[in-house]
MARMAR-769694 format. One record per atom (N, C-alpha, C): residue number from 1; residue in one letter; chain; atom name; x, y, z. Coordinates in nm, 3 decimals, always signed. Layout:
% MARMAR-769694
(r NUM "A" "A" "CA" (X Y Z)) ...
This chain:
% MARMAR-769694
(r 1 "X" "A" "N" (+12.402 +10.379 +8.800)) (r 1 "X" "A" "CA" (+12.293 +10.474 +8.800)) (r 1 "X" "A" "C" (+12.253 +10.509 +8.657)) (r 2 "X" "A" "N" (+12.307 +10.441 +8.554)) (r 2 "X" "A" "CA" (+12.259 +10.437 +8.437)) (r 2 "X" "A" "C" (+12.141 +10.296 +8.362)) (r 3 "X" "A" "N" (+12.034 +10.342 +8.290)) (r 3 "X" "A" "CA" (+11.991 +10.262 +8.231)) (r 3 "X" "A" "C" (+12.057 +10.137 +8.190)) (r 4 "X" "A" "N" (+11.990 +10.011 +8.259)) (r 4 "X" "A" "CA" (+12.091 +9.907 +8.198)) (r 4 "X" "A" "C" (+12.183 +9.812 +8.341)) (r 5 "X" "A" "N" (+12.196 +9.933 +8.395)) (r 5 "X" "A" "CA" (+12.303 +9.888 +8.467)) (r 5 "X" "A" "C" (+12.189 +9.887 +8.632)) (r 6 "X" "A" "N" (+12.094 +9.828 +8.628)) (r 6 "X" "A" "CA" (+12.032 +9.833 +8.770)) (r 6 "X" "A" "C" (+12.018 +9.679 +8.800)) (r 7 "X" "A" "N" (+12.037 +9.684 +8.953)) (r 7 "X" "A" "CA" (+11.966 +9.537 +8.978)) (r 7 "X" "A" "C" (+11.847 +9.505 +9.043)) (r 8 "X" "A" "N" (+11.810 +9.597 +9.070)) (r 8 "X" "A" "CA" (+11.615 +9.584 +9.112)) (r 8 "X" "A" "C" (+11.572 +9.731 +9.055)) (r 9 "X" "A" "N" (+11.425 +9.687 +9.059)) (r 9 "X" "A" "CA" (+11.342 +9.821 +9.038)) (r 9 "X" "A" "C" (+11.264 +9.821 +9.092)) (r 10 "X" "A" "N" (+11.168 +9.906 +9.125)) (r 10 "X" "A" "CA" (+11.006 +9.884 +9.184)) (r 10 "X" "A" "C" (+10.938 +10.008 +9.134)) (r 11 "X" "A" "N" (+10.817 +10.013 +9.142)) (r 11 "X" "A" "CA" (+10.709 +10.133 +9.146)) (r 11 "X" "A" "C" (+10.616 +10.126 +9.199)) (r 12 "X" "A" "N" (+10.641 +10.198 +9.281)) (r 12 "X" "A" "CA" (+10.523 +10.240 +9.383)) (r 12 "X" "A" "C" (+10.434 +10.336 +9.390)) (r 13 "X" "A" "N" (+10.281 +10.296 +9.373)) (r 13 "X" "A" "CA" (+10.174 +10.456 +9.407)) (r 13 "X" "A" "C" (+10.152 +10.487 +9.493)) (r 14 "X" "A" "N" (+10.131 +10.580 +9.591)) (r 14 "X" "A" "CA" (+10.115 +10.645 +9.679)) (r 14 "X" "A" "C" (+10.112 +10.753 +9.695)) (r 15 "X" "A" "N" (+10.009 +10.809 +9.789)) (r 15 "X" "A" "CA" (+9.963 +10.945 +9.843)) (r 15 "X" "A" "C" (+10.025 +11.032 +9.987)) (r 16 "X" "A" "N" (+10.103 +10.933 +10.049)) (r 16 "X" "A" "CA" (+10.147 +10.916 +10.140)) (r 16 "X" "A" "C" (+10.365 +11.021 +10.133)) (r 17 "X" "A" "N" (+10.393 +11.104 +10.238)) (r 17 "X" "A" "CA" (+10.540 +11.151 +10.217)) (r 17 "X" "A" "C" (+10.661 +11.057 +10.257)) (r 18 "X" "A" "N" (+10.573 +10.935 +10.311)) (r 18 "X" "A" "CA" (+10.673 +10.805 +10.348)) (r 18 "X" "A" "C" (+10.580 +10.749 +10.333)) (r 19 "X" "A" "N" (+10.708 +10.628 +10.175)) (r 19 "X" "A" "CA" (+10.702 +10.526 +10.176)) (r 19 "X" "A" "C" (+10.805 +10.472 +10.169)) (r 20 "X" "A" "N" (+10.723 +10.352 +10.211)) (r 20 "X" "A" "CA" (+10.845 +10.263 +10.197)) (r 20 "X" "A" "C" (+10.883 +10.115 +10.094)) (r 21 "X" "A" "N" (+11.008 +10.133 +10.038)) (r 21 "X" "A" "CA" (+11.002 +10.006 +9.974)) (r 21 "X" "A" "C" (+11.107 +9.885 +9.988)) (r 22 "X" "A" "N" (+11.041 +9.789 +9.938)) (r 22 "X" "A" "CA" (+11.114 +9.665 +10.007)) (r 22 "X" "A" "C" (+11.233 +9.615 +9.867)) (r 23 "X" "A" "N" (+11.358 +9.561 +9.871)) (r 23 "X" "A" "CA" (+11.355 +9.470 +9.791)) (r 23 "X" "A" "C" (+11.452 +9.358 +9.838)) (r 24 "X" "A" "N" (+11.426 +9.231 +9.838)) (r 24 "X" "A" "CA" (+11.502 +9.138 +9.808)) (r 24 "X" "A" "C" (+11.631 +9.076 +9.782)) (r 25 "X" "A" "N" (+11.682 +8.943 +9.860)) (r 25 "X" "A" "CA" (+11.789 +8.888 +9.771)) (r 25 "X" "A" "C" (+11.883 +9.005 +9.772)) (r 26 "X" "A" "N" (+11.917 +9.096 +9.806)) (r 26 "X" "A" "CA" (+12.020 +9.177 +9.802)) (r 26 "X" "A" "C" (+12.151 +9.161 +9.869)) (r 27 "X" "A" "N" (+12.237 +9.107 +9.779)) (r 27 "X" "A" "CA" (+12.403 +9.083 +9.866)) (r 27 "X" "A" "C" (+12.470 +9.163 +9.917)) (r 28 "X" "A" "N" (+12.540 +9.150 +10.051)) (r 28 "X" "A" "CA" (+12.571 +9.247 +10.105)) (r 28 "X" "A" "C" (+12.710 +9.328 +10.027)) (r 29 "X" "A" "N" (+12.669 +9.476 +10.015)) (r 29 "X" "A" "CA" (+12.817 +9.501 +9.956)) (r 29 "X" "A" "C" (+12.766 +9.691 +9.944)) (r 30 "X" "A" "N" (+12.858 +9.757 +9.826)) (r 30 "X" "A" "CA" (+12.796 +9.896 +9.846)) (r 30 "X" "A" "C" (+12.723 +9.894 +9.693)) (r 31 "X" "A" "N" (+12.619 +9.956 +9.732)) (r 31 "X" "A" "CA" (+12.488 +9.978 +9.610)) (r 31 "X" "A" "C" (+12.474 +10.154 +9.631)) (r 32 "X" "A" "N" (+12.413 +10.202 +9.516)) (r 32 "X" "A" "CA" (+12.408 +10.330 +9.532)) (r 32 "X" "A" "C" (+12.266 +10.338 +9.456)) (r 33 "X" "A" "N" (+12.155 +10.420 +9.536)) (r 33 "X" "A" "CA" (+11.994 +10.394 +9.535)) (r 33 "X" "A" "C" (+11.990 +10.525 +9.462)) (r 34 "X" "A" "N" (+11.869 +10.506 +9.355)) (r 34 "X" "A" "CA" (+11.841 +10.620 +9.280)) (r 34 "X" "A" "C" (+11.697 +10.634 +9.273)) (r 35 "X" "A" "N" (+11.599 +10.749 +9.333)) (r 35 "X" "A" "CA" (+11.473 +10.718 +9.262)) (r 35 "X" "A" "C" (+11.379 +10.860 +9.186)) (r 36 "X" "A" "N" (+11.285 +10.840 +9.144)) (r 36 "X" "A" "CA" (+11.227 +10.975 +9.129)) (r 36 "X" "A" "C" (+11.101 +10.979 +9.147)) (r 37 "X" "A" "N" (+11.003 +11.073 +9.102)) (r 37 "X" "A" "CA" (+10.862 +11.054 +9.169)) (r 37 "X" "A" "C" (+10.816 +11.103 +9.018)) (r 38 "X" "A" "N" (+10.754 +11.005 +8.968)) (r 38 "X" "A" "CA" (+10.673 +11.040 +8.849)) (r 38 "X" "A" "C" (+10.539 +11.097 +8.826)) (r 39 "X" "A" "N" (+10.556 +11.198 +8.836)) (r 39 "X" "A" "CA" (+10.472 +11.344 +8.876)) (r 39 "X" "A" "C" (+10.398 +11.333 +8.778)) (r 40 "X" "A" "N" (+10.368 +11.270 +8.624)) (r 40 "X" "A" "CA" (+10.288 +11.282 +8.542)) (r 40 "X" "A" "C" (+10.278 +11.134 +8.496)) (r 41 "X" "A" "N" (+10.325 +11.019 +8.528)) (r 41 "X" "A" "CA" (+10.308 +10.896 +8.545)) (r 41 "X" "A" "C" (+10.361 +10.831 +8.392)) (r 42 "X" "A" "N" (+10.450 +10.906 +8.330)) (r 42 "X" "A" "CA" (+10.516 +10.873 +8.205)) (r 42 "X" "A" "C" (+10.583 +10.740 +8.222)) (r 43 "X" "A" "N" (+10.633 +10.694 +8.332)) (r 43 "X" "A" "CA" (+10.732 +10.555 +8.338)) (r 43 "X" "A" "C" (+10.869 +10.618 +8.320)) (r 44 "X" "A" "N" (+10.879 +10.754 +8.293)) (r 44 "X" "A" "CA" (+11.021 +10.801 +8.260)) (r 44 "X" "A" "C" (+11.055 +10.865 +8.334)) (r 45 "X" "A" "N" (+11.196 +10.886 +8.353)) (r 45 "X" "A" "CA" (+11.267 +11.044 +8.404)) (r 45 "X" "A" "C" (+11.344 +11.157 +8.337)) (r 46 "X" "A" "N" (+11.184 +11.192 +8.312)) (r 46 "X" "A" "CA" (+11.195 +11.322 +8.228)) (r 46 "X" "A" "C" (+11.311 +11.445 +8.250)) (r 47 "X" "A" "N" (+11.386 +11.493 +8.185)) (r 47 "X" "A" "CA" (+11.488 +11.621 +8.148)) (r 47 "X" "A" "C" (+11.475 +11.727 +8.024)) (r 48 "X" "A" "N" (+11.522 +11.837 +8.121)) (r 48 "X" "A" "CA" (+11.547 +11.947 +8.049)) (r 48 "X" "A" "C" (+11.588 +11.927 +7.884)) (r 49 "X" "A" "N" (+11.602 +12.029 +7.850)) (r 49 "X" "A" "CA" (+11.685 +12.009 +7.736)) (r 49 "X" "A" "C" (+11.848 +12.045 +7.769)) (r 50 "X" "A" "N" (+11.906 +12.116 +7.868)) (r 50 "X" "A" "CA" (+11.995 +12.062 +7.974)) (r 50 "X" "A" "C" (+12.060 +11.920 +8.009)) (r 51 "X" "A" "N" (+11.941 +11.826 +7.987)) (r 51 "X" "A" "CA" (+12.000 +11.706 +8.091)) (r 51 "X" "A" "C" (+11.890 +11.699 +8.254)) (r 52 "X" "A" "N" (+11.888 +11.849 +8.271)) (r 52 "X" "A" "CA" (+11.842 +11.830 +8.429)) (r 52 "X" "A" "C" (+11.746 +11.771 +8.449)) (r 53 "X" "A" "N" (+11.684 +11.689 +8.551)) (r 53 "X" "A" "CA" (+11.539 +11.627 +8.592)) (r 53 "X" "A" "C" (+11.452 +11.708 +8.599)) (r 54 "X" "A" "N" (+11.342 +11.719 +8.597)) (r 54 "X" "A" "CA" (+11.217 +11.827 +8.542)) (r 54 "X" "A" "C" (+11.125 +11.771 +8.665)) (r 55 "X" "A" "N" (+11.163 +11.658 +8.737)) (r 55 "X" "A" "CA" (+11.077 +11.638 +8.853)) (r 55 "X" "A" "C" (+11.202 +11.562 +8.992)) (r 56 "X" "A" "N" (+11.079 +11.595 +9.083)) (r 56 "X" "A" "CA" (+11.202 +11.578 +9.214)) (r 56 "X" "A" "C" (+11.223 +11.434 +9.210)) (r 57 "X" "A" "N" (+11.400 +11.441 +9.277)) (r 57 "X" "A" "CA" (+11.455 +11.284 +9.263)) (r 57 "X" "A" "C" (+11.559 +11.305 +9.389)) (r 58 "X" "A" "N" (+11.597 +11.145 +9.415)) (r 58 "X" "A" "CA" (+11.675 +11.173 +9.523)) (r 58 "X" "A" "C" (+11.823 +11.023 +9.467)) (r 59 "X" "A" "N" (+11.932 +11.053 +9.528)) (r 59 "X" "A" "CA" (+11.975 +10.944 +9.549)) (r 59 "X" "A" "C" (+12.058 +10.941 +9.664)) (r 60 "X" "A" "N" (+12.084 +10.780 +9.695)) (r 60 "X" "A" "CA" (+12.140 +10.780 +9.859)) (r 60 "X" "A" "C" (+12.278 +10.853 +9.827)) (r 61 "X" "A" "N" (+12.334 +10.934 +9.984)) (r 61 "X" "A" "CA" (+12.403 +10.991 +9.998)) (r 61 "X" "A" "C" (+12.389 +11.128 +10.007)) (r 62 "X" "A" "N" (+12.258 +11.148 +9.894)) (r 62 "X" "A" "CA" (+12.281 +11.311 +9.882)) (r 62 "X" "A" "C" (+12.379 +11.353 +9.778)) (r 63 "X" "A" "N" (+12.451 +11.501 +9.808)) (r 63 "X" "A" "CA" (+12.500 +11.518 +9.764)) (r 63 "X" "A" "C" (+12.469 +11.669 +9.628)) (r 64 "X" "A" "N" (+12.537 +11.741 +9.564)) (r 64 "X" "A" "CA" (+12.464 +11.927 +9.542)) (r 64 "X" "A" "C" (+12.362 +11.817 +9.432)) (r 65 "X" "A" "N" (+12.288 +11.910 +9.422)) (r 65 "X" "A" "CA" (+12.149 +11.907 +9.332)) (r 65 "X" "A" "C" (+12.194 +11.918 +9.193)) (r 66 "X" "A" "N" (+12.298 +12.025 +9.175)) (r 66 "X" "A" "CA" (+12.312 +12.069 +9.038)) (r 66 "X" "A" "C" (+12.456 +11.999 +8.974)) (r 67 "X" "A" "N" (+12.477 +11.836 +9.068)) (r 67 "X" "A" "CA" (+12.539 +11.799 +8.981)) (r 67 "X" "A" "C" (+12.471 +11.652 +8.973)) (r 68 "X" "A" "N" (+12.554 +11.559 +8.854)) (r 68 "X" "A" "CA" (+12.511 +11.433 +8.809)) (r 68 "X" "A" "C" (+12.564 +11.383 +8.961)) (r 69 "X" "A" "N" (+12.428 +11.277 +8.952)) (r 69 "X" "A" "CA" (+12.480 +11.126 +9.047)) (r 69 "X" "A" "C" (+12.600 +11.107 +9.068)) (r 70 "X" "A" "N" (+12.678 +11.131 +9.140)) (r 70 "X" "A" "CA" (+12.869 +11.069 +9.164)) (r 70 "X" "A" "C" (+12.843 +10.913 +9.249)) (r 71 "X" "A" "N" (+12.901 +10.810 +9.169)) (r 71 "X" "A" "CA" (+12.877 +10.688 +9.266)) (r 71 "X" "A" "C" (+12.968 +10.694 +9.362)) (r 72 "X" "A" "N" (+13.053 +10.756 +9.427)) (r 72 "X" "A" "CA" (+13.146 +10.792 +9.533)) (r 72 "X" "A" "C" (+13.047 +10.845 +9.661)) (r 73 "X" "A" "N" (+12.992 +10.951 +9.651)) (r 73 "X" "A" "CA" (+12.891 +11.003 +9.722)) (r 73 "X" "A" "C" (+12.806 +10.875 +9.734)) (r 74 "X" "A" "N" (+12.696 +10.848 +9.620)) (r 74 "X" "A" "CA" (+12.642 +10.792 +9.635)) (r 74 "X" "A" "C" (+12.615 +10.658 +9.707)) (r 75 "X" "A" "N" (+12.693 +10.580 +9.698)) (r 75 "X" "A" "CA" (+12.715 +10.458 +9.744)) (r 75 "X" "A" "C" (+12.713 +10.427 +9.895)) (r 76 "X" "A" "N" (+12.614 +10.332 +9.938)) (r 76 "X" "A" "CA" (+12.628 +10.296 +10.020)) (r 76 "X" "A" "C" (+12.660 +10.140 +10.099)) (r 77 "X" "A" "N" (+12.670 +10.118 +10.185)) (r 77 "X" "A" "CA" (+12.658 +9.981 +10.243)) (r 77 "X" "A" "C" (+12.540 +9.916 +10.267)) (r 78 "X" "A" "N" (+12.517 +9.786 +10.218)) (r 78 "X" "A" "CA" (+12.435 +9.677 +10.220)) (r 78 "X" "A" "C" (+12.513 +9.612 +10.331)) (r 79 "X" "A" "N" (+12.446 +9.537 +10.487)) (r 79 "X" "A" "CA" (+12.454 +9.484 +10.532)) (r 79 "X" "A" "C" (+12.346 +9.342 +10.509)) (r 80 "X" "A" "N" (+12.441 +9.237 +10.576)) (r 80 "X" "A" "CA" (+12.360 +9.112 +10.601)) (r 80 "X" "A" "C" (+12.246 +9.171 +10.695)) (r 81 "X" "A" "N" (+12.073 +9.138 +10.623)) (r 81 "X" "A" "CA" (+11.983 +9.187 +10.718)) (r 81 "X" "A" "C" (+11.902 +9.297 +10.656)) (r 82 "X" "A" "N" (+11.784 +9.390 +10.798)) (r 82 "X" "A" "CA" (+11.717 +9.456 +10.734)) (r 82 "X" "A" "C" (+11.826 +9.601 +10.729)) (r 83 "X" "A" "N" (+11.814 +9.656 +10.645)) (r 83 "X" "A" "CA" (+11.855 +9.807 +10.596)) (r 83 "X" "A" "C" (+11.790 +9.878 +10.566)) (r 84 "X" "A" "N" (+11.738 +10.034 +10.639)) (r 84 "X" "A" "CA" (+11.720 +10.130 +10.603)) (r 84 "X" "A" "C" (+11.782 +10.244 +10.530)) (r 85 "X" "A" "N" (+11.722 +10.322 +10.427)) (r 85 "X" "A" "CA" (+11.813 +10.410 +10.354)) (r 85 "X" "A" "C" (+11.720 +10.541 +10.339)) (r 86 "X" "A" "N" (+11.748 +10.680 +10.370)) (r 86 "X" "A" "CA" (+11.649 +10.762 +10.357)) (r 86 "X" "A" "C" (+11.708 +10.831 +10.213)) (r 87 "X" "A" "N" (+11.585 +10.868 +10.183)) (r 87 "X" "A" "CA" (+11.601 +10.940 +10.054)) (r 87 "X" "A" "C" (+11.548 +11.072 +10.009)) (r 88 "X" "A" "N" (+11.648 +11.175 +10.036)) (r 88 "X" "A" "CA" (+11.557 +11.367 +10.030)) (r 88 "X" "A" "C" (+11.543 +11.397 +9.910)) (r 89 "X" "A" "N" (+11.374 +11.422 +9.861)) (r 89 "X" "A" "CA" (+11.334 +11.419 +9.684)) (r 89 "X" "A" "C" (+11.382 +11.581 +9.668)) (r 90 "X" "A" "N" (+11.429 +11.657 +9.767)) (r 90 "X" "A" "CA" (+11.455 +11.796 +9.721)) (r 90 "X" "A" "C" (+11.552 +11.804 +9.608)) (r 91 "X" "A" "N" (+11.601 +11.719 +9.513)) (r 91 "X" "A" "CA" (+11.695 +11.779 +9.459)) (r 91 "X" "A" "C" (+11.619 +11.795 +9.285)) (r 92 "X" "A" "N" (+11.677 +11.848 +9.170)) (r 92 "X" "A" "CA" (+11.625 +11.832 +9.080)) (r 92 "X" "A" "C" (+11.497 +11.940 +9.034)) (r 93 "X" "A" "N" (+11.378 +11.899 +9.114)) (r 93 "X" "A" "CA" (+11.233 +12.018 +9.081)) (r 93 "X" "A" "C" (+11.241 +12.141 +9.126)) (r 94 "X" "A" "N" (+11.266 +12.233 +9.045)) (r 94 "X" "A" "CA" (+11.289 +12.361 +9.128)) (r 94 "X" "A" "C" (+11.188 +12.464 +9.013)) (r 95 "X" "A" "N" (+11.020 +12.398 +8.976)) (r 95 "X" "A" "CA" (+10.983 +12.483 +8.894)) (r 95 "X" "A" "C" (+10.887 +12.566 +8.986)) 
């Protein structure tokens, strides 16, 4: 969940509270999904002077708001096939 260390990305525009995205080629095993919604379209994920996210983000699992990504929580299973993963943007924007 650090820069560097990802194996797909995507960006998606939309107006829509579900979307959905696809990716690829993905081996089955546990991956842990991170995304955010770029509320001012910087390409970044903007923070506090804290550290904290300054716009809403989610990653799989869940897990409290007011701490960093844990890949323990996070992580989930990739099966052979299609996989769904939901993702709640409540965590992070609380301006």
């Amino acid at each position: 969940m650090k820069r560097g260390h990802w194996l797909q990305t995507a960006s998606v525009v939309t107006t829509s509270f579900q979307t959905g995205v696809a990716f690829s080629a993905v081996s089955a095993g546990k991956y842990a999904i991170s995304a955010f919604i770029d509320t001012n379209d910087s390409g970044e994920f903007p923070r506090d002077g804290f550290g904290r996210p300054t716009v809403p983000w989610a990653i799989s699992g869940g897990g409290p708001a007011w701490l960093p990504p844990n890949w323990m929580i996070a992580a989930t299973t990739i099966t052979p096939g299609m996989n769904d993963v939901t993702l709640d943007f409540s965590h992070g924007h609380k301006q």
